[in-house]
C-alpha positions in Angstrom: -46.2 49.2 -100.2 -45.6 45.4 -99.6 -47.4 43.8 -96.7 -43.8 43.9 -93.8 -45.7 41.4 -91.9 -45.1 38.9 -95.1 -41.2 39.9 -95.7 -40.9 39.7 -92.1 -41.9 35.9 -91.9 -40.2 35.0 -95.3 -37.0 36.8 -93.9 -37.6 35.0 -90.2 -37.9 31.4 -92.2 -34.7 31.7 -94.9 -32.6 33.0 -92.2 -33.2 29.9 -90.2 -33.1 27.6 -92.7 -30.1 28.7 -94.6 -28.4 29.3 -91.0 -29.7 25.4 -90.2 -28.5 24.4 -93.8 -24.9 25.7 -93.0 -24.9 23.8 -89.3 -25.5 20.6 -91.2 -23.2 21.0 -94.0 -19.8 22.4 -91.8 -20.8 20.5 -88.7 -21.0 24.0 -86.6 -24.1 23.4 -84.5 -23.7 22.2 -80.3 -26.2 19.9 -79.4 -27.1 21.6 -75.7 -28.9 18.4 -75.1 -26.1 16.5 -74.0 -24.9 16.6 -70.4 -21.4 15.8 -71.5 -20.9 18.6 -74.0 -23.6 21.3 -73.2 -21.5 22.7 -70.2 -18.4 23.2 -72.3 -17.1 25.9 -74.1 -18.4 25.3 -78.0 -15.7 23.8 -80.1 -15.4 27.3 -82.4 -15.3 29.7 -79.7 -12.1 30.8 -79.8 -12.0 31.1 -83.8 -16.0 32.4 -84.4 -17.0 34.9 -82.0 -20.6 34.6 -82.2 -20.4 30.5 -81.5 -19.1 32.0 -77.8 -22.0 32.3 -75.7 -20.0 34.8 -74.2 -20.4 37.0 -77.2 -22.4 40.5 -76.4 -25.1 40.1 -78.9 -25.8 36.7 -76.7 -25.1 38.7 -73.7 -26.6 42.3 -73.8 -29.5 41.3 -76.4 -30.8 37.8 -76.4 -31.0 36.4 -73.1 -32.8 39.8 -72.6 -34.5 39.7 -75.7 -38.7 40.2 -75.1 -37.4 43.2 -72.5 -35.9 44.8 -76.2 -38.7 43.9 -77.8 -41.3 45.2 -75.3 -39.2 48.5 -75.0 -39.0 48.9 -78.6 -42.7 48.4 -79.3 -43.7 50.9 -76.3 -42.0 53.3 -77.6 -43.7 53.0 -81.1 -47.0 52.6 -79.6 -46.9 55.5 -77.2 -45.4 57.8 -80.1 -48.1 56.9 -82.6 -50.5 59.1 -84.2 -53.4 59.1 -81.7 -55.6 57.0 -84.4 -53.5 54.3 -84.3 -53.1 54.4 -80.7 -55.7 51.6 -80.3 -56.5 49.3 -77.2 -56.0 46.1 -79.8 -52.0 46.2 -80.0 -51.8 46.7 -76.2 -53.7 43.5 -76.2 -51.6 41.5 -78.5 -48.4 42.7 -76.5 -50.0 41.8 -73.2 -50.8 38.4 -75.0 -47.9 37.9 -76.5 -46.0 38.5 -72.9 -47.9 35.8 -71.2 -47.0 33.3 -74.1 -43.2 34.2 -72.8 -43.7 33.9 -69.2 -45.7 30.5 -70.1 -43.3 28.7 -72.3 -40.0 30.2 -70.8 -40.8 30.7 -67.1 -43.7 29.5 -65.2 -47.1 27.3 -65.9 -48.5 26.3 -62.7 -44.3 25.4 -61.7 -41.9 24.4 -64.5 -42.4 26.4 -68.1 -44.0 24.3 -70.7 -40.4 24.3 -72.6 -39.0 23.0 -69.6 -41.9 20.2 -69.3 -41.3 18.8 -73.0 -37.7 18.2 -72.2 -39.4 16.3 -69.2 -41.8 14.3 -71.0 -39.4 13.8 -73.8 -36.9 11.7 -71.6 -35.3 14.5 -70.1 -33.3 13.7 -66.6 -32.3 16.1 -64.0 -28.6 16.4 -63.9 -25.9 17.9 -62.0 -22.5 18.3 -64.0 -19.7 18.2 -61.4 -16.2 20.2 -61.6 -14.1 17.1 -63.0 -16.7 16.7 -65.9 -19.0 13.9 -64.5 -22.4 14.0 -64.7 -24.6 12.8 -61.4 -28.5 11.9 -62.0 -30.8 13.2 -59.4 -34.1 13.6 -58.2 -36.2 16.2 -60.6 -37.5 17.9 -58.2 -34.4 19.9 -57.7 -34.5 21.1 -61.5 -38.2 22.2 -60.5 -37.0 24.3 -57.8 -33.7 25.1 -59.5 -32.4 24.3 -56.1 -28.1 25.3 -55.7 -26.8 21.3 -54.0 -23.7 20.7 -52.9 -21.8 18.0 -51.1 -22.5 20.1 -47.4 -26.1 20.7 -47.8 -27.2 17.1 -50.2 -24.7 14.6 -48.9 -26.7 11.8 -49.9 -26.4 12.7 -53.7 -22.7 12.5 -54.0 -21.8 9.4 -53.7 -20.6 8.3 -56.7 -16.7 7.7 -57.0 -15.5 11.1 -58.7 -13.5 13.7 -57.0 -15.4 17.0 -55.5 -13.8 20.3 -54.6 -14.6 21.1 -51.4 -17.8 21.7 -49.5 -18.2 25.1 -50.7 -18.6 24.2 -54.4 -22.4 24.0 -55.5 -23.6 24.0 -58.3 -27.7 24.2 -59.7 -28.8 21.3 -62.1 -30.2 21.3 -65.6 -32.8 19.1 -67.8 -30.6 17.0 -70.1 -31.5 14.2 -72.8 -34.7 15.3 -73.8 -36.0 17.4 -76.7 -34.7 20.7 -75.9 -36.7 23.1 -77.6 -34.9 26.4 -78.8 -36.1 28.8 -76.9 -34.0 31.3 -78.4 -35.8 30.6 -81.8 -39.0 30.4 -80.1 -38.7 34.1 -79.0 -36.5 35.5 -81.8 -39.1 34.2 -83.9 -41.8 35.4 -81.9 -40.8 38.8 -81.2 -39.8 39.9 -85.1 -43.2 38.9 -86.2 -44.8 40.8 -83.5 -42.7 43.8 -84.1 -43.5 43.7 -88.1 -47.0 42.8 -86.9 -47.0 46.8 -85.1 -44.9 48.1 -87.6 -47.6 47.5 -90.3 -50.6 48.5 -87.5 -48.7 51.7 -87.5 -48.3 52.4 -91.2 -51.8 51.2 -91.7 -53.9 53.3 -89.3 -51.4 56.4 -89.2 -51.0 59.1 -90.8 -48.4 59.7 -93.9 -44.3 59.8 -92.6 -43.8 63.1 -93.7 -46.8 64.1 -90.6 -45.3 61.7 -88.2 -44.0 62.8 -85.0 -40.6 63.0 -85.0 -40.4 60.9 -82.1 -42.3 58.1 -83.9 -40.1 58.0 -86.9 -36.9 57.6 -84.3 -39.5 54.9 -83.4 -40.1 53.3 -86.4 -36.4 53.3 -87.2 -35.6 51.9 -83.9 -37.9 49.1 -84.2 -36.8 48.1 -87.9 -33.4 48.1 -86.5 -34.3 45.2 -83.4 -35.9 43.5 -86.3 -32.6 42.8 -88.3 -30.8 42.3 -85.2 -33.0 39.7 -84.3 -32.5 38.2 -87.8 -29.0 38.0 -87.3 -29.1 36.6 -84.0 -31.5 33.9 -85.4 -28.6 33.2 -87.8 -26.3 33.0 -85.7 -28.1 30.9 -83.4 -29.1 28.2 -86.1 -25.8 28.0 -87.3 -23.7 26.9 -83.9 -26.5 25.7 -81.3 -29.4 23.3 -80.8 -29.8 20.3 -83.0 -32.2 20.5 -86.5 -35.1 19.2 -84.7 -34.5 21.8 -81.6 -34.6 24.4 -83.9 -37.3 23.6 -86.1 -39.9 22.8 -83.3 -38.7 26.3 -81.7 -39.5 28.3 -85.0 -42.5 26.9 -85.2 -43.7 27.4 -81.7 -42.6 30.9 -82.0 -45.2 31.1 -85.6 -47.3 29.5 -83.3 -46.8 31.9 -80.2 -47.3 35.0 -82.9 -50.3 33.1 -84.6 -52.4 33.5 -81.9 -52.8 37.3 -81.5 -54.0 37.5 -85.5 -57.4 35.7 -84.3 -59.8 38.2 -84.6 -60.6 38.8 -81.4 -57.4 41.3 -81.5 -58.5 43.1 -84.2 -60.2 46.4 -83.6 -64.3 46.5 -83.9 -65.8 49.0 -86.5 -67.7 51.9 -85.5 -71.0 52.2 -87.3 -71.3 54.8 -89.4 -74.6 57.0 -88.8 -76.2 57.7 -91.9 -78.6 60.3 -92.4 -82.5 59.8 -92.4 -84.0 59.7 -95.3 -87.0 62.5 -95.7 
């Protein structure tokens, strides 16, 4: 049987680069780095359905996407034949869930994704009703603190038009290198699942003396693998710039690289072997 680790990556990396291929060549991609377009509808949302970020796969699946993934690999895990139930893929989830946290949520305050847009050049903007675009301190992109013109007065002083006191509104990182963090975790989670997929067929038993839980399992978790190949596609053909996308599918090889040291890999038993009279 081929290795599905192996088809898994080479699937992962044409997707992307044929998606990335076809962004470049029909001009489809958004580049959510800049302040003045990445708060607008994309250009081919109303004739593509997946450039509408809108779109239920966007919605219901990818902005919750390690939750699928998690679910998806419990269930395979915890239906398992009880030899390849093994501490060592708990360990490479729980490793593979602090990478997430780390690079999409928190690291000692901002996520690292959200520091290389810093570093990078990024600015803290605030994108105001009429269009404009207001600079201000980063600190509020820190805290991802709501302003408005009632509770930051001294922000708003440039000459555009506001609504009304009760309009807020939280600001975003612009201008830097805005890594995909879609990509990153797409990436990230189909290797990981092939990655379990082939720890399963490995250790376990043949299919025909599976559970029949763990075959629903192992259907389920094949299909989140091709949905997250599709949603890859779709992301690399209508968002993020070449660059953005690259550096995000290779932090997510990254991200999955690091659970294949082998301090995740299960230690032999010794065998006792019989004295010798």
């Amino acid at each position: 049987m081929p290795d599905i680790r192996k088809a898994a990556f080479a699937a992962t990396t044409g997707v992307l680069l044929i998606g990335t291929i076809y962004s470049i060549t029909y001009n489809t991609y958004l580049d959510t780095s800049n302040p003045y377009l990445t708060h607008l509808p994309h250009p081919l949302g109303k004739t593509d359905y997946f450039a509408n970020k809108s779109n239920l796969l966007n919605v219901i699946f990818i902005k919750r996407a390690w939750g699928w993934t998690s679910a998806a690999f419990l269930f395979l895990y915890l239906t398992s034949p009880p030899d390849a139930q093994v501490m060592e893929r708990m360990y490479k989830w729980l490793a593979e869930t602090a990478i997430w946290l780390v690079f999409t949520s928190w690291f000692f305050g901002p996520a690292v994704l959200e520091r290389v847009i810093a570093l990078s050049g990024g600015e803290c903007m605030l994108v105001l009703p009429t269009g404009g675009v207001i600079s201000v301190p980063q600190e509020y992109c820190d805290t991802k603190s709501p302003l408005s013109p009632s509770t930051h007065p001294s922000l708003f002083t440039t000459p555009f038009s506001l609504p009304d006191s009760n309009w807020h509104a939280i600001p975003r990182l612009r201008r830097g290198h805005d890594i995909s963090g879609h990509v990153f975790l797409l990436t990230m989670s189909i290797l990981f699942l092939a990655d379990q997929l082939h720890s399963s067929i490995r250790r376990g038993s043949a299919w025909a003396t599976w559970p029949y839980m763990h075959k629903w399992a192992v259907a389920v978790n094949v299909t989140l693998i091709a949905t997250w190949l599709f949603a890859s596609y779709t992301t690399s053909v209508y968002f993020h710039t070449v660059f953005e996308k690259l550096t995000g599918y290779l932090l997510g090889v990254l991200g999955f690289g690091i659970t294949q040291f082998s301090i995740f890999e299960p230690i032999p038993v010794p065998v006792a072997r019989p004295r010798q009279s």
